[in-house]
N, CA, C and O atoms as a DFTB+ gen file, in Angstrom:
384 C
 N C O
     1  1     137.274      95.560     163.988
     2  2     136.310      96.316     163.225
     3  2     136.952      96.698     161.897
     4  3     138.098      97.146     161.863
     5  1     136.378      96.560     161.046
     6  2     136.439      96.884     159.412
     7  2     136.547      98.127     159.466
     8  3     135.923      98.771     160.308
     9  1     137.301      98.656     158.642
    10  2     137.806      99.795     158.004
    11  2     136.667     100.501     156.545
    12  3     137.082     100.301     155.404
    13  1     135.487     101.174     156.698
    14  2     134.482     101.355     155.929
    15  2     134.864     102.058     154.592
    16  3     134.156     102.183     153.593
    17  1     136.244     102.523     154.810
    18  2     136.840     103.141     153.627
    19  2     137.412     102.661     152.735
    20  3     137.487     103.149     151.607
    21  1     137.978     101.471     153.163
    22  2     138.265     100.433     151.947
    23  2     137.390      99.901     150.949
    24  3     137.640      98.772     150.526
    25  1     136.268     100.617     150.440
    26  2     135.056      99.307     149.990
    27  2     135.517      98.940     148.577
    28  3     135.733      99.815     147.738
    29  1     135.695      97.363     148.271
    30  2     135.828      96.821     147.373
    31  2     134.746      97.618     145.901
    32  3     133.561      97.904     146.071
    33  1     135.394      97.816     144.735
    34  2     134.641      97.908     143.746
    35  2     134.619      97.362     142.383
    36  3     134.722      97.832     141.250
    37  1     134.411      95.959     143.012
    38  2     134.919      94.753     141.896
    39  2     133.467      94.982     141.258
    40  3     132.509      95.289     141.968
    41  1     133.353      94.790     139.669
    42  2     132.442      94.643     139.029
    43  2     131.965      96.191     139.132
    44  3     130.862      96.342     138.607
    45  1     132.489      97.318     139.649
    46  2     131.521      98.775     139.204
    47  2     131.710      99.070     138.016
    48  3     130.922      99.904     137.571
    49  1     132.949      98.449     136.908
    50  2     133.294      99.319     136.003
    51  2     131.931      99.235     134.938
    52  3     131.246      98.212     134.922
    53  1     131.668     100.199     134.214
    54  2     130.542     100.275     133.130
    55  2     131.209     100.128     131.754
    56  3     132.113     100.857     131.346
    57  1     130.766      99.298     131.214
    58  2     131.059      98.732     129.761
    59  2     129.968      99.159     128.992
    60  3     129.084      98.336     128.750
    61  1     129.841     100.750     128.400
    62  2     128.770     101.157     127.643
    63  2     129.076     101.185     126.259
    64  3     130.074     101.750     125.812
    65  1     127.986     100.409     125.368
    66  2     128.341     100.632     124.096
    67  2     127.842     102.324     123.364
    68  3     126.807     102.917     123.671
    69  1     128.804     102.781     122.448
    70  2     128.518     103.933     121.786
    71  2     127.268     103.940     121.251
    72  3     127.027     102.956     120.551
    73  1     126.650     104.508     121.329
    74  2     124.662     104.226     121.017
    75  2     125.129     105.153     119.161
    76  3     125.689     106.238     119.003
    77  1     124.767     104.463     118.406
    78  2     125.423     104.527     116.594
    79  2     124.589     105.689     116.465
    80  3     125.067     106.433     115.609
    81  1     123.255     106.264     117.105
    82  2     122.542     107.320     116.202
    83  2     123.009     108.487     116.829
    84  3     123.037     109.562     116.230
    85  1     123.443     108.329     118.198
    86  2     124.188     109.650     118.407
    87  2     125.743     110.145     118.062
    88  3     126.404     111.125     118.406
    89  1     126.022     108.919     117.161
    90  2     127.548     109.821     116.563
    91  2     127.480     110.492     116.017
    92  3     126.350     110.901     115.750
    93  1     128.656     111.127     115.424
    94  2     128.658     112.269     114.790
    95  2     128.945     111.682     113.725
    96  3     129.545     110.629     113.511
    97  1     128.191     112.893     112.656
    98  2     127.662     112.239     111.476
    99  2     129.513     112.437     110.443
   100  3     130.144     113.457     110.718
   101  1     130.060     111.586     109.540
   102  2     131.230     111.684     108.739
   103  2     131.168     113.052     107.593
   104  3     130.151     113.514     107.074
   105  1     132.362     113.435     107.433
   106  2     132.044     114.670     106.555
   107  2     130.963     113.741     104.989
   108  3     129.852     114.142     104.643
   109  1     131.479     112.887     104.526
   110  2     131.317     111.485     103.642
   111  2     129.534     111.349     104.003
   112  3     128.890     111.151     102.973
   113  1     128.821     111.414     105.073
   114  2     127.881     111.405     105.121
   115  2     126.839     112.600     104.631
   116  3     125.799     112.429     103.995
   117  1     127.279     113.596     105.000
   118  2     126.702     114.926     105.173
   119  2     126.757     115.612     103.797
   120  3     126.330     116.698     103.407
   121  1     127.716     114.177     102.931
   122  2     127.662     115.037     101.692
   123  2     127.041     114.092     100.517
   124  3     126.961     114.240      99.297
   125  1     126.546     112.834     101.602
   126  2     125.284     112.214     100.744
   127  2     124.324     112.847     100.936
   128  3     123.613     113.149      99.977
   129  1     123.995     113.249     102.236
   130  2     122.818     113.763     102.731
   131  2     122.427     115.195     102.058
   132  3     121.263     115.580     101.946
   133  1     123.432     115.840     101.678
   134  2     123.299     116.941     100.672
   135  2     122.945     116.834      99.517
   136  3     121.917     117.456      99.253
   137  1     123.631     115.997      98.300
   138  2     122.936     115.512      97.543
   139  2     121.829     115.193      97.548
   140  3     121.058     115.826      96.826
   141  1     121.332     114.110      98.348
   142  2     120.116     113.520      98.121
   143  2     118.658     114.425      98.515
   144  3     117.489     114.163      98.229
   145  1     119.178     115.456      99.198
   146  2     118.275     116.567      99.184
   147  2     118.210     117.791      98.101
   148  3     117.429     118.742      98.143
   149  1     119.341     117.507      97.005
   150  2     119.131     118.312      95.815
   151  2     118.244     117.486      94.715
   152  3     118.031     117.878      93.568
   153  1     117.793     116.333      95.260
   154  2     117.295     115.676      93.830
   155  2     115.520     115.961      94.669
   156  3     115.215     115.828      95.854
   157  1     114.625     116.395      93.439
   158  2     113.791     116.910      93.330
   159  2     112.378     115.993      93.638
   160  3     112.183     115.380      92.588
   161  1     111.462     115.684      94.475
   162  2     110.705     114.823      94.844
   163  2     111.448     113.651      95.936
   164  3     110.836     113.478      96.990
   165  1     112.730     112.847      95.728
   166  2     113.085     111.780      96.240
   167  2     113.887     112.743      98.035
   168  3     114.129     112.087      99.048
   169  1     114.111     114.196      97.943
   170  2     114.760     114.916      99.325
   171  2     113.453     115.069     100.217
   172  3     113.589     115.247     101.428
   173  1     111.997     114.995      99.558
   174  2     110.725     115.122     100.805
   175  2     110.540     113.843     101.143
   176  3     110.184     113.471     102.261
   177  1     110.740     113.225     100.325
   178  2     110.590     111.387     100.887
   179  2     111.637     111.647     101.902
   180  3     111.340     111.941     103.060
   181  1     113.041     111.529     101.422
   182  2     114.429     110.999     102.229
   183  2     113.835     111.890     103.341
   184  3     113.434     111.293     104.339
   185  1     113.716     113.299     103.309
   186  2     113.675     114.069     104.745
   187  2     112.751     113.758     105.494
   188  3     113.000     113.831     106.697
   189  1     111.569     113.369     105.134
   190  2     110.348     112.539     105.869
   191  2     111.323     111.038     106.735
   192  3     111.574     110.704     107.893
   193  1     111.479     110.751     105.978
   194  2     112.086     109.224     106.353
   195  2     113.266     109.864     107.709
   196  3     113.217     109.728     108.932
   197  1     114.115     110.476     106.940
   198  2     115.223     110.800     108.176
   199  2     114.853     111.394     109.378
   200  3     115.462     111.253     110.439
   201  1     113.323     112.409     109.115
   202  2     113.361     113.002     110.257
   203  2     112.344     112.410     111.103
   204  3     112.397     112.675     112.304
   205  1     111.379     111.611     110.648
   206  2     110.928     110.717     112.127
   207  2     111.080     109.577     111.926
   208  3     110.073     108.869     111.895
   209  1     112.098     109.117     111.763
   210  2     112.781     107.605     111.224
   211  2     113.488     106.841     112.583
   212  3     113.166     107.466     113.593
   213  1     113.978     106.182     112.757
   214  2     114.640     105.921     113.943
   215  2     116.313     106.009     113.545
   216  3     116.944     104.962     113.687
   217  1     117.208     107.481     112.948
   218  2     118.313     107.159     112.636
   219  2     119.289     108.093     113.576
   220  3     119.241     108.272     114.793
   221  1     120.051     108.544     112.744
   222  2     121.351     109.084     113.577
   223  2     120.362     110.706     113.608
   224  3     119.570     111.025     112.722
   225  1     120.694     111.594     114.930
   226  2     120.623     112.433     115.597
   227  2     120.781     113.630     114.926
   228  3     120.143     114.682     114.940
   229  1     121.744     113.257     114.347
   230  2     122.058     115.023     113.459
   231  2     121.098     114.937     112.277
   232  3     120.224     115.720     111.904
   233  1     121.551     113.637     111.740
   234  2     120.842     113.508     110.560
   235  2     119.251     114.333     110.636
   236  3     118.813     115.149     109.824
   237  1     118.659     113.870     111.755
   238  2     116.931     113.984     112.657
   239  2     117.142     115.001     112.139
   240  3     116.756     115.173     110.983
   241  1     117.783     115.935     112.792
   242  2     117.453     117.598     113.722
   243  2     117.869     118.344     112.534
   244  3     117.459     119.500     112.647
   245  1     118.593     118.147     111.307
   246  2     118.769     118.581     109.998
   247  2     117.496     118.423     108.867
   248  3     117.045     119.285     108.113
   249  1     117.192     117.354     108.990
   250  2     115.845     117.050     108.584
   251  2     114.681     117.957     108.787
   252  3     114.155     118.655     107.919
   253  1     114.286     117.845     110.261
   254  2     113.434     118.701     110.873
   255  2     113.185     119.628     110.470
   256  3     112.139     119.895     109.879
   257  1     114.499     120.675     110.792
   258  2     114.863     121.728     110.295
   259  2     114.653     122.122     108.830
   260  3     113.584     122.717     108.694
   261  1     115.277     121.989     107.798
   262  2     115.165     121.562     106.329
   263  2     113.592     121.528     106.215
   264  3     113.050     122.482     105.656
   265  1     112.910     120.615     106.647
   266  2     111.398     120.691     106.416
   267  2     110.755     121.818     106.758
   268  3     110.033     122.532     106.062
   269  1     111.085     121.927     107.927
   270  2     110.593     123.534     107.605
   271  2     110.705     125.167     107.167
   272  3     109.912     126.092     106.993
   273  1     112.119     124.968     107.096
   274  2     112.293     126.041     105.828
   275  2     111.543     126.018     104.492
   276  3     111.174     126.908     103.727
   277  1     111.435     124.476     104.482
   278  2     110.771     124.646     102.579
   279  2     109.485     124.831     103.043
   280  3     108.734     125.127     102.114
   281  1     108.871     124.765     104.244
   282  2     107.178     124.680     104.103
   283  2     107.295     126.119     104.431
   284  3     106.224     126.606     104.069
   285  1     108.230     127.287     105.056
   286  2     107.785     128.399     104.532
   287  2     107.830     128.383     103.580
   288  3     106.806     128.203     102.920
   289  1     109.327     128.605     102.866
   290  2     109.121     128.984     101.666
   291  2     108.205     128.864     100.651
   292  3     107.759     129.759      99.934
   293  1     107.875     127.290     100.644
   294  2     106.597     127.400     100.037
   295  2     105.305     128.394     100.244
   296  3     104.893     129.025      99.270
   297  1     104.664     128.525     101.540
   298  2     104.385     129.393     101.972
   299  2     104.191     130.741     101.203
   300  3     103.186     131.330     100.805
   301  1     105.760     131.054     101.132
   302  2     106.032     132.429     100.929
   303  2     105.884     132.711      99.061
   304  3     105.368     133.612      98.400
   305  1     106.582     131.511      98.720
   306  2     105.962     131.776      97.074
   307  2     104.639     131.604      96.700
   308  3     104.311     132.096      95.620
   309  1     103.730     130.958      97.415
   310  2     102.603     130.889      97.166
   311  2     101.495     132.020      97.396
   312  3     100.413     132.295      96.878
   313  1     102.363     132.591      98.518
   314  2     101.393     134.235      98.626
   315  2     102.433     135.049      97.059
   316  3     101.914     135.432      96.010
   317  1     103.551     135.088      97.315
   318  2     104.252     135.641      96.209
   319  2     103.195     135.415      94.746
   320  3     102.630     136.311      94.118
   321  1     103.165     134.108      94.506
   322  2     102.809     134.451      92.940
   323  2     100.783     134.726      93.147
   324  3      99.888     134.944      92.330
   325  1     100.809     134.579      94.471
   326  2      98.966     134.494      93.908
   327  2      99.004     136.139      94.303
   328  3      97.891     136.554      93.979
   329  1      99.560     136.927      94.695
   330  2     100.008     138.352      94.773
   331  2     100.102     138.652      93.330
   332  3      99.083     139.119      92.823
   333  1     101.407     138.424      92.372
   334  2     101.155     138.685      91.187
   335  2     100.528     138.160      90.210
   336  3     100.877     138.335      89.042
   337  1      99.596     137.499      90.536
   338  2      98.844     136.802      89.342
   339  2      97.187     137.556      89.646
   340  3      96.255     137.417      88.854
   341  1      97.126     138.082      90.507
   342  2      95.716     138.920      91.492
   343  2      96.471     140.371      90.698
   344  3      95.497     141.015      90.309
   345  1      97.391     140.924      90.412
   346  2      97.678     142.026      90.255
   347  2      97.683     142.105      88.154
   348  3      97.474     143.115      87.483
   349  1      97.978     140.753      87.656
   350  2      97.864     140.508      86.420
   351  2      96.716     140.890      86.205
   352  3      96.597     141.926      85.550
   353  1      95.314     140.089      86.749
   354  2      94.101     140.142      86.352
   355  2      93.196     141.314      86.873
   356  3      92.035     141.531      86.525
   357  1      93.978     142.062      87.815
   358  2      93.492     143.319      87.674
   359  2      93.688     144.113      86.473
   360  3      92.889     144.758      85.794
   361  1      95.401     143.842      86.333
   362  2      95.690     145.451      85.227
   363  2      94.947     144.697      83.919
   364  3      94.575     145.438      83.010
   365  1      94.719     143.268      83.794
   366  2      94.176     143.022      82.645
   367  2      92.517     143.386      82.117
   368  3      91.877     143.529      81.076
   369  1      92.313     143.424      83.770
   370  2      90.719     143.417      83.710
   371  2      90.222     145.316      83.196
   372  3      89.158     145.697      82.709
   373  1      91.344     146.061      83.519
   374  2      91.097     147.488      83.176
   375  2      91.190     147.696      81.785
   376  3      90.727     148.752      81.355
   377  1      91.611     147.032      81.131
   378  2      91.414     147.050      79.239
   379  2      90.550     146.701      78.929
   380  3      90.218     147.097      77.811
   381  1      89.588     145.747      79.650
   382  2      88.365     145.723      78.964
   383  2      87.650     146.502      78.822
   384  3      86.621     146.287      78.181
């Protein structure tokens, strides 16, 4: 009778390749990716693109993120100036 504890495990080893979008992103990257979000019109394209794009992981979830800070902010300046521009045409409207 065979010994059940010996079991051969020829062929178990796993040969997985590093999947490229979940590395970690290079300092060299993160400081294109910075730039290219200071240039004005071409960072809502790039962040659109990066964040439901099929790329690297951090890149995504930075994106994501990033997008929606500016859509408050926008948000928030847009009540901001229609606040003072409603408060202009009041004090202006009392001189007449």
């Amino acid at each position: 009778m065979e010994n059940d504890n010996n079991v051969s495990y020829q062929g178990s080893q796993n040969f997985t390749q590093a999947d490229p979008n979940k590395s970690v992103m290079t300092m060299g990257e993160w400081v294109v990716t910075l730039i290219i979000t200071m240039i004005p019109c071409v960072d809502i394209i790039m962040l659109l693109i990066w964040a439901f794009g099929n790329g690297n992981e951090n890149r995504k979830n930075f994106s994501r993120a990033f997008l929606i800070v500016k859509a408050v902010a926008v948000v928030l300046f847009v009540i901001l100036y229609l606040t003072i521009f409603a408060s202009l045409i009041a004090a202006a409207g009392s001189y007449y």
